[in-house]
N, C-alpha and C positions, 0 to 999 in steps of 0.2 A: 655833357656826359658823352663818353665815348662810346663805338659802334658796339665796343667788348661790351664795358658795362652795361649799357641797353639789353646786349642780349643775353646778359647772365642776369640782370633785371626781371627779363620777361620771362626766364625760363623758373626765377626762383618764385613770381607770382602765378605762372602754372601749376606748379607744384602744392599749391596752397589753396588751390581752387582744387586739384584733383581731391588733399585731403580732406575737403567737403563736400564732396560727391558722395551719395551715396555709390555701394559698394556694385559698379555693373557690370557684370561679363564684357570682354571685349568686343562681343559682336552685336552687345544693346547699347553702348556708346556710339556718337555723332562719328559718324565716316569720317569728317576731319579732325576726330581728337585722339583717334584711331593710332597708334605709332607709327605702323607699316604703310598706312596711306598718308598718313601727312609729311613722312619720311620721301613718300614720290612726291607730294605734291608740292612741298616747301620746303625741302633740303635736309640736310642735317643738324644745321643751324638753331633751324625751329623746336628742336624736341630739348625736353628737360634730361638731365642724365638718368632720371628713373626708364624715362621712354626712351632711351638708345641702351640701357640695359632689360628693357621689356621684350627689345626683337632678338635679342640673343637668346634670352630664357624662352621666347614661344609661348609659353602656356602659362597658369597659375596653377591655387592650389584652390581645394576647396573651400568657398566662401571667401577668396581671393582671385581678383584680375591678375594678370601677369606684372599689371605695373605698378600695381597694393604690394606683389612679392618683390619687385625690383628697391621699391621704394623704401621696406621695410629692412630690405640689404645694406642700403646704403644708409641708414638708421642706425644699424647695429655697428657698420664700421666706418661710419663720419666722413669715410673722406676717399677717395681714389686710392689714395697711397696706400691706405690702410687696408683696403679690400684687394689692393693687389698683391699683399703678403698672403694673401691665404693659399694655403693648398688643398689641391684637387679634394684630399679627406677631407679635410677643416669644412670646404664650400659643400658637400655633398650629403655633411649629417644636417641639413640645416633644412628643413620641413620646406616641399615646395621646389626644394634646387634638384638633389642626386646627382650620380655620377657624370651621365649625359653632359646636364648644364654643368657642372664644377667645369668639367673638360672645357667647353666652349668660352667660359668666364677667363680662365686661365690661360687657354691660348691668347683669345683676344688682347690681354693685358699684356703676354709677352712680344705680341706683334707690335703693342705701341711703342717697349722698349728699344726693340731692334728697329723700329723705323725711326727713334728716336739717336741710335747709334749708327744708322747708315753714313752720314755726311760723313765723319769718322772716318770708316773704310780705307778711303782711296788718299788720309791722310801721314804725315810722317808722324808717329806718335813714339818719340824722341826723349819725352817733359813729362814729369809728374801731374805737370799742370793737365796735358792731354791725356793721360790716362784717367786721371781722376773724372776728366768730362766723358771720358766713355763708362765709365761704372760709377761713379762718386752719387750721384741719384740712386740709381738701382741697387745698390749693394748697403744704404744707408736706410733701405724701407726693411731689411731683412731684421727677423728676431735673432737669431741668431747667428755664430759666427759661420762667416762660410772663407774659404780659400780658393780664387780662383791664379791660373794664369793665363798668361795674354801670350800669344804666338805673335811673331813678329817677322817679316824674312827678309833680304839683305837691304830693303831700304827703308826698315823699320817700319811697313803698314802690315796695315792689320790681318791676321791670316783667319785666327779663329779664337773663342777665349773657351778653356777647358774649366770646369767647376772639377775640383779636387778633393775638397771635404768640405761636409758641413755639419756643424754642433761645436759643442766647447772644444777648442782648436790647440794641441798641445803636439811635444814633438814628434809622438809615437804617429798619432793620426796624419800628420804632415811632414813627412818625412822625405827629404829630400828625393828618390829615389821615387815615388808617386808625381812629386810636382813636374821633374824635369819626363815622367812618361813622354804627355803628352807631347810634349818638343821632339823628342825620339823617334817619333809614332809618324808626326806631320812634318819631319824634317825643318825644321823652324832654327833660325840663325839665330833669333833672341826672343829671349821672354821677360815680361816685366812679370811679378807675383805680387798679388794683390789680397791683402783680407780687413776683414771689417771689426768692428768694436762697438757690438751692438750697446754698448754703454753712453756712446758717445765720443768717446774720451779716446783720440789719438793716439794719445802716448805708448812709446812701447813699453812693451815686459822686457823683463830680463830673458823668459821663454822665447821672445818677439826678435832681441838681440842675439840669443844661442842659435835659432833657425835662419837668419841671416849670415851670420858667419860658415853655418855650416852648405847653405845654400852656396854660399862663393866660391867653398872650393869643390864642392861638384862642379858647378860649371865650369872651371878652369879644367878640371879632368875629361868632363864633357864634351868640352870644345863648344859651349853655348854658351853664347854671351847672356850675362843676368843684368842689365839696363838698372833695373831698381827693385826694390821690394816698397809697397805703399800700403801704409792702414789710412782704412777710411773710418773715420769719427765724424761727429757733429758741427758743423759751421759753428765759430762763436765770432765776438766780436774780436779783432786783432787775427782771427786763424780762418786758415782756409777748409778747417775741417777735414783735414789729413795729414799723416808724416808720412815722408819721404826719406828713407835712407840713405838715395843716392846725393839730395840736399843734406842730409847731415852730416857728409864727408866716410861715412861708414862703408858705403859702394864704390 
């Protein structure tokens, strides 16, 4: 067994012992079962994700520990991925969170992203391929469509990514003239434009192909280079879970 699974192991028979505890305030539990001290005493390693989401929340609810509410969080939405779609409202009506925690939940999860798109940064991001690995994760947990683009400056890394719209994504909402803003704003040489398919399904629309054509010749008027336009859809097997424009000979 490897060191991973051991300690995804020990942390899922934690978890199973907590749900047989009776229900005890944080400060009538054993000092080492404690989050915040065992978090000093034995790393981060040691705690189950209910108890690395118990020192964010602080506190419980009534007739709830902190890490009854954390646990019951991750209950309701299965999975990391799923909880990091929520927003600040969605997290904040939910008995036990409010505003405060939403806020902290929410950061936290976008810190992971952006720590998980740092490497990225300081690279030439050229390829569909490397775009899709700075957003193809994040923009694939979202419900809905969102449109972002990607700044770019004269050696193609990365400047900053602008979010441009989001909800059902048509010409009116994303309209040429919104997307290249941001390029305008940051002085950025190139942008790749990016949107999702909360369906899955990569393929473009004919709407997908109108806003690409028309995106081309703004930047030629521009004077900003458009690298690619890429939808993010669903890994299958044979697909890499996105189109690529500039691959389909279209850009």
């Amino acid at each position: 067994m490897s060191a991973e699974n051991f300690s995804q192991e020990n942390r899922a028979v934690t978890d199973r012992r907590y749900n047989d505890m009776p229900q005890l305030k944080i400060r009538e539990m054993p000092q080492d079962e404690r989050p915040r001290e065992k978090l000093l005493a034995r790393g981060a390693d040691a705690l189950t994700n209910a108890e690395l989401i118990a020192i964010l929340l602080r506190t419980g609810r009534r007739g709830m520990n902190v890490v009854e509410v954390a646990r019951e969080l991750l209950d309701r939405y299965k999975s990391f991925a799923e909880l990091s779609r929520c927003s600040v409202k969605e997290l904040s009506e939910i008995k036990g969170i409010g505003q405060a925690k939403a806020l902290e939940l929410v950061a936290a999860f976008n810190l992971g992203k952006r720590f998980a798109q740092e490497p990225l940064s300081q690279q030439k991001l050229d390829s569909p391929e490397m775009i899709h690995e700075l957003l193809g994760g994040e923009m694939r947990m979202l419900r809905t469509e969102s449109l972002r683009v990607v700044l770019l400056d004269t050696r193609y890394r990365l400047m900053r990514v602008e979010s441009v719209s989001t909800g059902s994504m048509n010409e009116s909402i994303a309209h040429p003239r919104e997307i290249f803003r941001p390029a305008i704003t940051y002085s950025a040489y190139a942008v790749v434009v990016v949107h999702n398919h909360p369906s899955g399904d990569a393929s473009p629309s004919q709407t997908d192909h109108s806003l690409t054509r028309r995106l081309a010749e703004a930047a030629d008027l521009l004077q900003i280079k458009l690298l690619d336009h890429i939808i993010i859809g669903a890994p299958t097997e044979g697909s890499p879970g996105y189109f690529s424009f500039k691959e389909a000979g279209v850009l």
